[in-house]
TORLOMI-366679 format. One line per 3 residues: number of its first residue (from 1); for each residue z, y, x negated of C-alpha. Coordinates in steps of 0.05 Angstrom, whole numbers, plus 5000, padded with zeros to 4 digits. Each point is the difference from the previous one (the first is absolute). Layout:
% TORLOMI-366679
NUM) Z,Y,X | ... $
% end
This chain:
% TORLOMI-366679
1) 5000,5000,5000 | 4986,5067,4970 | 5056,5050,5007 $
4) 5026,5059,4964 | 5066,4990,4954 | 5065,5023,5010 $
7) 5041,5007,4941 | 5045,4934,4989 | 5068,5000,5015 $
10) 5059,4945,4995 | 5001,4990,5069 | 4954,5004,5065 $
13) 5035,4996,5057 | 4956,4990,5071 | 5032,5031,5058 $
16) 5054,5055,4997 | 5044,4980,5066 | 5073,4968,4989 $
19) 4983,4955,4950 | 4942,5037,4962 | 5051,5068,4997 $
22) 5049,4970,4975 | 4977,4962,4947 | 4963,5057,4970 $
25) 5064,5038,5008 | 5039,4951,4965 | 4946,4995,4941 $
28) 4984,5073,4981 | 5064,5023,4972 | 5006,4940,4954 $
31) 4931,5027,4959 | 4948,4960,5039 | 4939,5031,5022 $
34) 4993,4992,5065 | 4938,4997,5054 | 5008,4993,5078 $
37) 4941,4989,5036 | 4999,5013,5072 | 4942,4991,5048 $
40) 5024,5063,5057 | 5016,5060,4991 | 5054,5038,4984 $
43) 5027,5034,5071 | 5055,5052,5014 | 5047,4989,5046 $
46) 4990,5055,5043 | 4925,4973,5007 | 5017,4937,5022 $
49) 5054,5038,5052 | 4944,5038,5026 | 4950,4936,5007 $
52) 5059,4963,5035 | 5011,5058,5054 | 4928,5008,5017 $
55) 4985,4914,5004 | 5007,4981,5075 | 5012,4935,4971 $
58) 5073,4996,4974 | 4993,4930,4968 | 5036,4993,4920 $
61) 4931,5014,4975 | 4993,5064,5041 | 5019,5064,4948 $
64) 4948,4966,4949 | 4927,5019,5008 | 4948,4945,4992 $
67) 4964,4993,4934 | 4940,4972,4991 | 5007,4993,4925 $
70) 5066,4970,5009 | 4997,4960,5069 | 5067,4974,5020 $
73) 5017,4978,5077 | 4996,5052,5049 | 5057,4998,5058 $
76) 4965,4958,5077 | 4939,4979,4944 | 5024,4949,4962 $
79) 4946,4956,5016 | 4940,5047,4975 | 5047,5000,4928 $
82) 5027,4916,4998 | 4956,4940,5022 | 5043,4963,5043 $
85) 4997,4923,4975 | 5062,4976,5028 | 5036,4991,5077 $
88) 5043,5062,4989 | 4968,5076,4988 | 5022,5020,4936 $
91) 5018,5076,4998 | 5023,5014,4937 | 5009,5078,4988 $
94) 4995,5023,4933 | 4973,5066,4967 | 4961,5016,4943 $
97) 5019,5073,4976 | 5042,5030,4939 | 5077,4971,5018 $
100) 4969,4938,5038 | 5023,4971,5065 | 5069,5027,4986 $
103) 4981,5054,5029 | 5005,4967,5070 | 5059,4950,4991 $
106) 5064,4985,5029 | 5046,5025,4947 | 5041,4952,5001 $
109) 5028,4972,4932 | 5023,4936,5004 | 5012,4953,4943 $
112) 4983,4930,5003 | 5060,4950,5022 | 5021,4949,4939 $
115) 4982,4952,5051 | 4924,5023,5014 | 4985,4977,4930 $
118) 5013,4923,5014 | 4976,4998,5066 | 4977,4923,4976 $
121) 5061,4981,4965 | 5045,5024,5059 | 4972,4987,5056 $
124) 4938,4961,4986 | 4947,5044,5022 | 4957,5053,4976 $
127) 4993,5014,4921 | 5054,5012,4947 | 4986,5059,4960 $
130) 4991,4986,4923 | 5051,5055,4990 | 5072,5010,5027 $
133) 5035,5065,5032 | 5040,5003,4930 | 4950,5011,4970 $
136) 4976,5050,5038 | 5066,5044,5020 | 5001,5033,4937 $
139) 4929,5038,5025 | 5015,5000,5075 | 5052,5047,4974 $
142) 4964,5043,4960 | 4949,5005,5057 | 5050,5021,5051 $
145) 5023,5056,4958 | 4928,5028,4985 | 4995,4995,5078 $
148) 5065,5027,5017 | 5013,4951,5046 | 5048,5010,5061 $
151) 5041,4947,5029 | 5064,4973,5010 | 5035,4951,4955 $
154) 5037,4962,5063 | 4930,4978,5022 | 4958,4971,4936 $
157) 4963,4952,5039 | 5013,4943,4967 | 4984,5023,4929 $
160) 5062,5005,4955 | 5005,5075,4967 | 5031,5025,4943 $
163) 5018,5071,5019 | 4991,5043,5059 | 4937,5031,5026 $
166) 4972,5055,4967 | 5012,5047,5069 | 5034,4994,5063 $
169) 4973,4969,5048 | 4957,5020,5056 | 5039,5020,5054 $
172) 4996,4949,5063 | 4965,5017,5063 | 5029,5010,5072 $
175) 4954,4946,5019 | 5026,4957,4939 | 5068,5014,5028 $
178) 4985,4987,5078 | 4978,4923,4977 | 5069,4985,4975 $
181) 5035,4977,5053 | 4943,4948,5020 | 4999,4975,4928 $
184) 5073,4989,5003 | 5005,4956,5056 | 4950,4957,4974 $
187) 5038,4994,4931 | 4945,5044,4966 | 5002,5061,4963 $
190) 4959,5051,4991 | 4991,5039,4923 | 4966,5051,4964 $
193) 4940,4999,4953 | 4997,5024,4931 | 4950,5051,5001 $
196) 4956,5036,4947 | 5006,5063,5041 | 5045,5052,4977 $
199) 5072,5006,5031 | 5014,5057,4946 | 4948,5049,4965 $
202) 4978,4952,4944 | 4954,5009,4953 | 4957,5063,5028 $
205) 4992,4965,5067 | 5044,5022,5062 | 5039,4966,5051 $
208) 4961,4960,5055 | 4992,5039,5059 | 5000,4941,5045 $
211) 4928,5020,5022 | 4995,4929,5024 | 4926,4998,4970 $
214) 5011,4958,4930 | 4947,4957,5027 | 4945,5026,4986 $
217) 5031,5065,4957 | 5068,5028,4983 | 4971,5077,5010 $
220) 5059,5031,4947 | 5003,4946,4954 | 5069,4972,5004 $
223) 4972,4937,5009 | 4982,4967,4929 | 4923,4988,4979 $
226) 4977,4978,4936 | 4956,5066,4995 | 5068,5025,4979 $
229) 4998,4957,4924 | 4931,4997,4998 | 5017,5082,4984 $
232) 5053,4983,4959 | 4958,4951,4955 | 4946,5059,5000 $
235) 5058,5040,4973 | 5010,4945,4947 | 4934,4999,4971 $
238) 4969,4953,5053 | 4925,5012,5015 | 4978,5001,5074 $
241) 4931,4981,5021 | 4985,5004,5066 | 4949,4991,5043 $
244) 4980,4941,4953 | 4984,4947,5038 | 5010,4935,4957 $
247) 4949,4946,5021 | 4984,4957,4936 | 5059,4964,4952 $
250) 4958,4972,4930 | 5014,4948,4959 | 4979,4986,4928 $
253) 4986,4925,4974 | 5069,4996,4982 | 5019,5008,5074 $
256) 5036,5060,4984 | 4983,5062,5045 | 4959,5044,4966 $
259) 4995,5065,5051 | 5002,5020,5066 | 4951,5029,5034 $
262) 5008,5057,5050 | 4953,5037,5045 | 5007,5074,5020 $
265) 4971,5047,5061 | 4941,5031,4963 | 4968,4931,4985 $
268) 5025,4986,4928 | 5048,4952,4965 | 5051,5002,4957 $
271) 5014,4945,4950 | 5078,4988,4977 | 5031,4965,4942 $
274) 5067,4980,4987 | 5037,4948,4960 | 5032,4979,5070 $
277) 4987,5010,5075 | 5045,4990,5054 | 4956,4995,5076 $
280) 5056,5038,5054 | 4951,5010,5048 | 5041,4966,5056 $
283) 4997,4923,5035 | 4932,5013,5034 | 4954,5043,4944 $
286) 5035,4963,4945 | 4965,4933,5019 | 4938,5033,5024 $
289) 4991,5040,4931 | 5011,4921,4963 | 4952,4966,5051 $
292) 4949,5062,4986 | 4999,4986,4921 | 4971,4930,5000 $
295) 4965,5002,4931 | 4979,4947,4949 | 5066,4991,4971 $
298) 5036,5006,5077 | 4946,4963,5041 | 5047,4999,5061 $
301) 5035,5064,4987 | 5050,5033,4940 | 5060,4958,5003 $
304) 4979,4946,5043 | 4993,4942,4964 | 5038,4965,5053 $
307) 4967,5027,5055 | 5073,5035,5020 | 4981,5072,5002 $
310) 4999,5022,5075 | 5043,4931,5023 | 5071,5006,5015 $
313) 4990,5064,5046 | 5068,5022,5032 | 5020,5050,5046 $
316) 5055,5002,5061 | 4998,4984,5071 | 5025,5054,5048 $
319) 5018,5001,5079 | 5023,5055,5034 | 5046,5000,5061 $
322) 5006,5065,5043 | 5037,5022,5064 | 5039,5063,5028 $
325) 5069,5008,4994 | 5052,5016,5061 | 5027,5060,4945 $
328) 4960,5050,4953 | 4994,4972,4935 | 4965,5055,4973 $
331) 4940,4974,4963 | 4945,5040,4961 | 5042,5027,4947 $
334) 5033,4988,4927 | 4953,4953,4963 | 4962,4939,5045 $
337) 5054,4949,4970 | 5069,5007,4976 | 5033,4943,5019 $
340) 4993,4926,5027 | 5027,4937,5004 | 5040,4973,4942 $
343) 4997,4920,5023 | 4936,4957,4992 | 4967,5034,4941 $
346) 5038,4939,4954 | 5029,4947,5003 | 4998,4911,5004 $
349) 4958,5014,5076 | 4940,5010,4953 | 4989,4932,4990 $
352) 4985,4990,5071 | 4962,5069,5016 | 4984,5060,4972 $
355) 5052,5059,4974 | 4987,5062,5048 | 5029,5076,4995 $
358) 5011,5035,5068 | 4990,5086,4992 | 5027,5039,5057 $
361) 4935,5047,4999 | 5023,5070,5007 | 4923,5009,5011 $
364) 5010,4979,5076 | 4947,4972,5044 | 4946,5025,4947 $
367) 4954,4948,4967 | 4976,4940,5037 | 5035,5010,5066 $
370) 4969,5081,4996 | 5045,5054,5024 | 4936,5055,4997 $
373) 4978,4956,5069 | 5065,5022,5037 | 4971,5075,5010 $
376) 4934,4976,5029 | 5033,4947,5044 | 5048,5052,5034 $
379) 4950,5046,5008 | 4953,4950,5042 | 5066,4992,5037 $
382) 4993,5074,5024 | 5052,5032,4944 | 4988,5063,4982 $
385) 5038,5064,4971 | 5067,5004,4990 | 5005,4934,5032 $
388) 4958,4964,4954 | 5047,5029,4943 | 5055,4975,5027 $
391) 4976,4929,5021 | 4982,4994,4935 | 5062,5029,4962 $
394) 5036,4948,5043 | 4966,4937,4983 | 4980,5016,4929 $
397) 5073,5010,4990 | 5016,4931,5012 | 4938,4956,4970 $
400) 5025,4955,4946 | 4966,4945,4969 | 5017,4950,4953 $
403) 4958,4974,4945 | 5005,4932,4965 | 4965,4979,4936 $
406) 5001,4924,4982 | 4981,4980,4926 | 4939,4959,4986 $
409) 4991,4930,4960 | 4945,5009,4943 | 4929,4954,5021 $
412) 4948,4989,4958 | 4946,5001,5056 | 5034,5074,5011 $
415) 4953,5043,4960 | 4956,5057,4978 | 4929,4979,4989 $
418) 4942,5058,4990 | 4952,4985,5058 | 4931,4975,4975 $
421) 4959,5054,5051 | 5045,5064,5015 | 5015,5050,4961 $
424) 5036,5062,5008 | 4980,5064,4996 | 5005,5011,4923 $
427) 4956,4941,4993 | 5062,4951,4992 | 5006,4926,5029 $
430) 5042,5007,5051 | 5061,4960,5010 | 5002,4934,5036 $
433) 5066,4991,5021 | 5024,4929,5026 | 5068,4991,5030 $
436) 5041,4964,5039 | 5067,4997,5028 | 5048,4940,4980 $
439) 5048,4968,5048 | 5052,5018,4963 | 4997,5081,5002 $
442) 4984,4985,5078 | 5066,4979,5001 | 5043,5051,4974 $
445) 4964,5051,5040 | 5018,4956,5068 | 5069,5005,4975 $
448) 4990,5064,4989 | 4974,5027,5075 | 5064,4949,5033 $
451) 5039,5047,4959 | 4966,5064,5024 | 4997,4988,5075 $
454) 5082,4983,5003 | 5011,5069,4958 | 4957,5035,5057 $
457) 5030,4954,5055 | 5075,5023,4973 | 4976,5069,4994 $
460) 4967,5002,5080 | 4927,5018,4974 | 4945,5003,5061 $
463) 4929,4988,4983 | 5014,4952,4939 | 4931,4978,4971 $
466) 4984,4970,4931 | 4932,4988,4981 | 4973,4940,4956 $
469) 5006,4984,4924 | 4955,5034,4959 | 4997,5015,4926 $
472) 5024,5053,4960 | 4963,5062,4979 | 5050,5019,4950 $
475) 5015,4930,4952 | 4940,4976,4958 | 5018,4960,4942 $
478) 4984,4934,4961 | 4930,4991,4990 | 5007,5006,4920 $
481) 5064,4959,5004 | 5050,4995,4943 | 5020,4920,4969 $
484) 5010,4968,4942 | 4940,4948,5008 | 4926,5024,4998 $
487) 4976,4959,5048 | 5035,5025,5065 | 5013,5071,4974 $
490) 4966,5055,4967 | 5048,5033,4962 | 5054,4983,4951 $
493) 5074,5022,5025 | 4985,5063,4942 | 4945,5014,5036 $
496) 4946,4993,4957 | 4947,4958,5025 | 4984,4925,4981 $
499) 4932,5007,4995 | 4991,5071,4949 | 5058,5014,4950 $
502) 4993,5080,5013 | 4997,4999,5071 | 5060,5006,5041 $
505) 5007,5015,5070 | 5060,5038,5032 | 5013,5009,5081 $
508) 5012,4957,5062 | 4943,4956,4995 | 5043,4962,4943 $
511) 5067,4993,5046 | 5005,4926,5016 | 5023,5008,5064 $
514) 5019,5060,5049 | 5069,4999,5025 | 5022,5046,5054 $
517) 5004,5064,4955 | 4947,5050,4976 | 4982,4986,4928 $
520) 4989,5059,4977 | 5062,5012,4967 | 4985,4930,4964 $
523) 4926,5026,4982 | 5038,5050,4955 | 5050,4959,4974 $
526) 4941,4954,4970 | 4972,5060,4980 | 5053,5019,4961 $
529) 5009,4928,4974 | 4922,4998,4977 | 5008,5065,4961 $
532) 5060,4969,4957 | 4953,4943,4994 | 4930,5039,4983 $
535) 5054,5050,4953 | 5028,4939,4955 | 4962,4973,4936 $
538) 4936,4968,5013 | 5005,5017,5074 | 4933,5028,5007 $
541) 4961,4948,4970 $
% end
């Protein structure tokens, strides 16, 4: 391929979200020259605020406008960006812009349980992990102090600390507080979250506002996103490419990679060398960018000598149960999650079915079960005026819904494939995605919505609806999984790939498994982890 050169550097990096960030933020200050490569674009916030207000759709996707350069799903058109291949619709939301899909996560920052590593050994499902939570605490902690995490140290869900949190934690909702009583008379309890949103002013950011719109943008900024160290590793020495779309990985004879190749708007391409590359270009592109650089020396793909790359595709299963409460719970305020159910996210059940996390969604009625219809629908009851306000004050005072996320078993027939015909609109195979839903997970989330309907029941709740299990939009992980044996996994538990000796690859798509947690705070912990290891003697070669 003919390409203009970059200067060399010690490291390319591939993606500048969570993982990408803060690698390259780790790496700078200790005298290594640094390159991120990122195919969007770099965005301010108040952009994306602006985009957001004026989309009718109000979707997790909705305050990021489309690029053709850069296609990522689009929120009700998931279909025009995956190829459905398997008996549930895949709707995996990710972004592709300077900071990543943190841009449009949860925030919450949960650690791994000591138990979610030996999911195998302990209960005889699922994957162990070829690394332990000992081995990680030592960077969970160093990640929740970059973050300034918030939470409280009576409620670690089920991962042992240290020390306390870095803040307070958020405060509780009324709505948390109104679910108490149910809980208690079923012998549950309800907790909060530890948050990567701001309790305290903290590092330049301010205190969340409790705009209740996290998903899809925290409009001040309290909420944590990794465009926050990707500006600090700038500051550090680190050198930002964006718009630099990387769609070719080379290999020499020696099987070593040799460059990457990147495209840009005006037509051109860039050609970047490094003694090591890391890919954190997240669980869907990071296959799709091995699959695409099939290649005399990779004749089924960079790193996929056994055929693993895209296999092993997690993600969660979600069902949401909704009805209207007898008393105002006050909904649509403080961020869309604070607390949830403490119970069921561990423990020797998971041998039987799956581990699920219920979040008392602050959000209300919003999301599948669509609060924007309840305007429209009392208006073709004859509303109007200073009755319609009211009718709706009234009920939207009192939606509350509760979500439930069960954990998925790693397949091998679950998987990312690039589709022979389509392509997207850069020109890219697009991404076959093939998955289905094990008994197992079906399971937990029947135990799961038993649970629900009693708390509603206790709590006198008219119009209680739940819809059925889909997938989640927010969890994509394992297709690059991590394991000590080449044949079922593609990476080593360091990280660096089987297959090429300077390729590593850093992100969700090499968790093992996905317990009921986000894993981004993991992502940077590994992150962390991989610079200590890319930083030692002989770690780059």
């Amino acid at each position: 391929m003919t390409a203009s050169t970059i200067e060399t550097c010690d490291v390319a990096i591939v993606g500048s979200g969570i993982a990408g960030a803060h690698l390259a933020f780790a790496l700078a200050p200790r005298n290594m020259k640094v390159i991120i490569l990122e195919a969007g674009a770099r965005r301010t916030r108040s952009e994306l605020v602006r985009h957001f207000f004026a989309n009718p759709t109000k979707g997790p996707q909705s305050a990021y406008p489309p690029d053709a350069f850069a296609p990522f799903p689009l929120d009700n058109r998931y279909d025009d960006f995956y190829v459905q291949g398997g008996e549930m619709p895949f709707i995996g939301a990710y972004l592709r812009l300077v900071g990543g899909t943190s841009w449009h996560w949860t925030g919450f920052a949960d650690r791994l349980r000591p138990n979610d590593f030996q999911m195998r050994s302990l209960y005889g499902v699922g994957e162990d992990w070829p690394i332990s939570y000992a081995e990680l605490e030592p960077y969970y902690e160093a990640a929740e102090k970059e973050w300034g995490v918030a939470g409280d140290e009576s409620f670690v869900w089920g991962a042992p600390r240290r020390g306390p949190f870095p803040q307070p934690p958020i405060p509780t909702t009324l709505l948390d507080q109104k679910l108490e009583p149910a809980l208690r008379q079923l012998g549950l309890n309800g907790a909060p979250f530890s948050h990567a949103r701001n309790s305290v002013h903290f590092d330049g950011r301010p205190i969340c506002c409790g705009s209740n719109t996290c998903v899809p943008i925290c409009p001040i900024g309290a909420k944590y996103d990794a465009s926050v160290h990707v500006a600090k590793a700038e500051k550090a020495g680190a050198k930002l490419v964006d718009r630099a779309r990387v769609d070719f990985i080379e290999l020499d004879a020696a099987r070593r990679v040799s460059a990457l190749i990147a495209a840009c708007p005006d037509g051109s391409r860039l050609r970047v060398m490094a003694r090591h590359y890391v890919i954190c270009c997240h669980a869907i592109e990071t296959p799709r960018l091995l699959l695409a650089s099939r290649q005399e020396y990779a004749p089924m793909g960079v790193a996929n000598s056994s055929d693993n790359v895209g296999r092993w595709l997690l993600t969660q299963a979600n069902q949401d149960c909704w009805g209207l409460t007898r008393e105002a719970v006050l909904p649509y305020r403080g961020p869309q999650q604070t607390s949830g159910i403490e119970q069921f996210r561990d423990g020797a059940f998971r041998r039987d079915y799956a581990a699920f996390g219920t979040s008392f969604m602050n959000s209300g009625w919003s999301g599948n079960s669509d609060a924007s219809n309840l305007a429209v629908k009392l208006i073709k009851q004859g509303l109007k005026g200073q009755e319609l306000v009211k009718t709706l004050n009234e009920r939207l005072s009192r939606h509350l819904r509760l979500n439930s996320s069960a954990e998925t078993l790693p397949r091998a027939e679950n998987r990312v494939v690039l589709d022979k015909d389509l392509r997207d609109e850069a020109g890219i195979p697009r991404p076959r995605v093939t998955f289905s839903l094990d008994e197992y997970t079906k399971r937990g989330l029947a135990q799961a919505l038993a649970i629900n309907c009693k708390i509603f029941g206790l709590m006198d709740a008219t119009e209680v609806e739940w819809n059925c299990p889909y997938l989640s939009n927010a969890i994509i992980a394992g297709t690059t999984r991590m394991g000590r044996e080449p044949a079922t996994s593609v990476v080593a538990p360091d990280l660096r790939t089987h297959d090429h000796a300077n390729l590593s690859i850093l992100g969700a798509s090499t968790h093992c498994t996905a317990p009921v947690n986000a894993p981004s705070l993991t992502i940077t912990a590994m992150a962390y982890r991989l610079a200590d290891r890319l930083t030692a003697p002989g770690g780059l070669d």
